[in-house]
PAVEX-234521 format. One record per residue (C-alpha): residue in three letters; x, y, z. Coordinates in steps of 0.1 Angstrom, whole numbers, padded with zeros to 4 digits, always signed. Example, Ala and Ser with C-alpha at 12.3 -4.5 7.8 and 13.67 -1.06 7.14 Angstrom:
BEGIN
ala+0123-0045+0078;ser+0137-0011+0071;
This chain:
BEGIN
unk+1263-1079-0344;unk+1290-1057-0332;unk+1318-1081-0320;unk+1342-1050-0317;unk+1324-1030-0291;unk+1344-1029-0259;unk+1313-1030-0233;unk+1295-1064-0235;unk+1272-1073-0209;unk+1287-1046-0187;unk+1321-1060-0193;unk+1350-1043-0203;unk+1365-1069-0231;unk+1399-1046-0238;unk+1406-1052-0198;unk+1400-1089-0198;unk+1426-1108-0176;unk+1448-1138-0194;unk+1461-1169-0171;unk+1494-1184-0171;unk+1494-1223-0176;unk+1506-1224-0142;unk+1478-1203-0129;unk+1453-1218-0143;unk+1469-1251-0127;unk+1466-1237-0097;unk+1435-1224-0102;unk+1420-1257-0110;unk+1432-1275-0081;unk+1415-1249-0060;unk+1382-1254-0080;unk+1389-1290-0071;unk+1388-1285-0039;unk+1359-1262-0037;unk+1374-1232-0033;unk+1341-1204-0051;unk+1369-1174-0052;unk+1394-1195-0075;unk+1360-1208-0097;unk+1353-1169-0104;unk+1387-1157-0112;unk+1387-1191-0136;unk+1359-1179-0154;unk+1369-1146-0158;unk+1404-1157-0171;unk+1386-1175-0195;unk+1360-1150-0207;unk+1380-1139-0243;unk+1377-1176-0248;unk+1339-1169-0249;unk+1342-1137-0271;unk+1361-1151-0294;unk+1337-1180-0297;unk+1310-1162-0304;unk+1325-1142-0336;unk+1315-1174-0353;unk+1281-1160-0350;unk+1286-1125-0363;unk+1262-1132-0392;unk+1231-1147-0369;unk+1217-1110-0363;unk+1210-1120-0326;unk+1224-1096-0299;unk+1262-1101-0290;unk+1252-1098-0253;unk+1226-1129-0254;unk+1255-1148-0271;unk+1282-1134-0246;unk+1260-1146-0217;unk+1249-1178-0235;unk+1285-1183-0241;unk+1297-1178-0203;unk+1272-1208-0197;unk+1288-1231-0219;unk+1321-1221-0203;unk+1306-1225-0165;unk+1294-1261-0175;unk+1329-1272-0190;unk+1347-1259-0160;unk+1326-1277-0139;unk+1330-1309-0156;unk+1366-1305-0167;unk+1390-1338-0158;unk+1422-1323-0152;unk+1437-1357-0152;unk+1428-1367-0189;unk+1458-1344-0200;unk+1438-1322-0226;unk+1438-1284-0231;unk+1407-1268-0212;unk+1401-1252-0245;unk+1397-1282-0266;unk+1376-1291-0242;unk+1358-1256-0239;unk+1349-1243-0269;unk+1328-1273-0280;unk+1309-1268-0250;unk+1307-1229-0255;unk+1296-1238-0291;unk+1272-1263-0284;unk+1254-1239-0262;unk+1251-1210-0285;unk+1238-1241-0311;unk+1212-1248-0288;unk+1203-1209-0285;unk+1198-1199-0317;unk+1180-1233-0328;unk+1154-1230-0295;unk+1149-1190-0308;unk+1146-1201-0348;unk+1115-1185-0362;unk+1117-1218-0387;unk+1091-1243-0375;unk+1110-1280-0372;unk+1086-1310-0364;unk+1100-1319-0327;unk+1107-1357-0341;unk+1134-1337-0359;unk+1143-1318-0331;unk+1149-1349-0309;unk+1167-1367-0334;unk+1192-1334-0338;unk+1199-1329-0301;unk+1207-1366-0296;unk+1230-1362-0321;unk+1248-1330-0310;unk+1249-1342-0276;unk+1265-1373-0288;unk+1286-1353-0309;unk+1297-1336-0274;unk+1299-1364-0256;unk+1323-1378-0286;unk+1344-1350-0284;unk+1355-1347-0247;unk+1359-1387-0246;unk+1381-1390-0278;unk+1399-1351-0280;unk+1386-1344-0316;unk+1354-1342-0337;unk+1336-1372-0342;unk+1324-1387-0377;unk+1285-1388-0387;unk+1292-1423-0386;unk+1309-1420-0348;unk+1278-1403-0339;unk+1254-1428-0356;unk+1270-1460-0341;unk+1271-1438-0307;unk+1228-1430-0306;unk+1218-1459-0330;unk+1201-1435-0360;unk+1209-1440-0395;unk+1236-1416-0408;unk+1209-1405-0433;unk+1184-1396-0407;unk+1214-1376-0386;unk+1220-1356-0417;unk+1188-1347-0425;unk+1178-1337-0388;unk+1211-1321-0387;unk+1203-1300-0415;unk+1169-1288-0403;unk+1179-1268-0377;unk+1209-1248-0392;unk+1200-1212-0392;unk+1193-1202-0430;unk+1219-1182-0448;unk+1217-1155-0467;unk+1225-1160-0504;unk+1241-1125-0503;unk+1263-1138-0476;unk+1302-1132-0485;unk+1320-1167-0485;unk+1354-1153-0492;unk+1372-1119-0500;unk+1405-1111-0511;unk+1402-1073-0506;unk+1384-1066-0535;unk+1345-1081-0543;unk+1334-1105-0519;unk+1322-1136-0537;unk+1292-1142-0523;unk+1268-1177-0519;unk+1247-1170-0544;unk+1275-1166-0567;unk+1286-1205-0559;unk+1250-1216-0571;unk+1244-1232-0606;unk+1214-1222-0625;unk+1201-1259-0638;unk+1169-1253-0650;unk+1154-1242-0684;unk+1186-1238-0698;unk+1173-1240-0736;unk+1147-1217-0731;unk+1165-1188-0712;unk+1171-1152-0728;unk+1205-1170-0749;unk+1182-1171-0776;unk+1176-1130-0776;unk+1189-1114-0806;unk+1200-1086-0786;unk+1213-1102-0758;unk+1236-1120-0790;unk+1248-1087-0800;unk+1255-1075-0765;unk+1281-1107-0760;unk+1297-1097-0791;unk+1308-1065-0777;unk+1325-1084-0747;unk+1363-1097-0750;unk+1368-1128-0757;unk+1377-1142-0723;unk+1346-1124-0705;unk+1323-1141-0733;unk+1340-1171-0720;unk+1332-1167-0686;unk+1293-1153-0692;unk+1288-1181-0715;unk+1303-1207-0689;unk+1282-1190-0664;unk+1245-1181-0675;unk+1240-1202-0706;unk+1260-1239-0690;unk+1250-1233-0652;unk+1280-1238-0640;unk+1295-1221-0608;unk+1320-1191-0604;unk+1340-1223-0587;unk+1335-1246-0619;unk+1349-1216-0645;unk+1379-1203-0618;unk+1390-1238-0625;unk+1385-1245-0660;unk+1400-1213-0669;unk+1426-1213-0643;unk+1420-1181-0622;unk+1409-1176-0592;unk+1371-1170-0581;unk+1371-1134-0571;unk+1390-1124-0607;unk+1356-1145-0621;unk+1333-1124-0596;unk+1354-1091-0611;unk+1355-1099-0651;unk+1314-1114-0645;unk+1306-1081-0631;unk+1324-1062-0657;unk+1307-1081-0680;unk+1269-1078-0672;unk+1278-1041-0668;unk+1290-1034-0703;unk+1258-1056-0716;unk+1232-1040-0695;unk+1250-1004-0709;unk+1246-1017-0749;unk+1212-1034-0739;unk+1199-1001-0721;
């Protein structure tokens, strides 16, 4: 999804105008009193709000101009319902809206079948959620939203959960300019850890060859399950120094094992 490309949806983003607080004041009062000319130039004084939005989305693979447009109608509907009076920023207001919209977007085009009492039960709860948010000024609790629609917490959770768009385990989670540590790298192997290939002579002989620290980490790693997370901590480095000296380490085996 290329978020850097100056043309989206026919717009130039490197020539998008800013407001001042005073003219979007101004602006807004105008709206108010139904002037269309001062709606327009609102919106498009708004439109890197939008863009900027919808870089949260950079790893969904759908087209940035869907989003961008999806996004403008998230933005039209919180103009158009925006209280001036109730002395918040337009854009705490606006990007919930412009986020729920894309939400809404991308769960309606999922190729993942969800049963529709699912569905229901997650769209109360994000329009609660919503609704939560422009009352109060902040993100409401599961429990907020619970108490607001009347479902179990449980139930929200689970719904919740059903519709997220699935994530590649080869996803980077974090970078700090050298290897990205990816999600599958945060995931514990838990299962059949007596019978795994610990008990290969070779494999034995191949840890041998590894300094003492690495043997550490690959026996931390592989042969207790735990996460890169678990041994950064126990070992007091940081994750991507695990990702490095794990990747060094499988190399070196695979090269004596080969």
């Amino acid at each position: 999804m290329p978020v850097y490309k100056v043309e989206i949806c026919g717009v130039n983003t490197s020539r998008l105008p800013l407001l001042t607080n005073e003219e979007k004041e101004e602006l807004f009062c105008r709206i108010k009193a139904g002037d269309k000319e001062a709606r327009e130039a609102y919106i498009k004084g708004n439109l890197r709000l939008v863009l900027s939005v919808i870089q949260r989305f950079s790893g969904s693979g759908e087209n940035v101009d869907d989003l961008f447009q999806i996004g403008c109608i998230g933005l039209i509907k919180a103009i158009d319902n925006f209280d001036i009076s109730q002395n918040v920023k337009f854009s705490t207001y606006a990007v919930p809206m412009i986020l729920g919209e894309v939400r809404r977007y991308l769960r309606d085009n999922n190729s993942i079948r969800v049963s529709r009492s699912l569905r229901d039960t997650a769209y109360k709860a994000i329009y609660a959620r919503e609704g939560l948010t422009r009352r109060n000024a902040r993100e409401p609790s599961i429990v907020e939203i619970a108490e607001e629609i009347g479902i179990s917490k449980e139930e929200i959770t689970y719904a919740l959960d059903a519709i997220q768009t699935p994530v590649s385990l080869y996803e980077p989670v974090y970078t700090d300019g050298g290897d990205p540590l990816c999600v599958m790298d945060q995931i514990s192997d838990k299962k059949n850890l007596e019978e795994n290939w610990v008990e290969d002579i070779s494999l034995n002989e191949a840890m041998k060859r590894l300094p003492e620290r690495e043997r550490h980490i690959i026996g931390m790693r592989f042969f207790e399950g735990k996460t890169q997370t678990e041994v950064a901590e126990e070992i007091h480095i940081s994750q991507a120094q695990v990702s490095r000296l794990e990747k060094n380490a499988l190399k070196t085996m695979r090269g004596y094992l080969s």
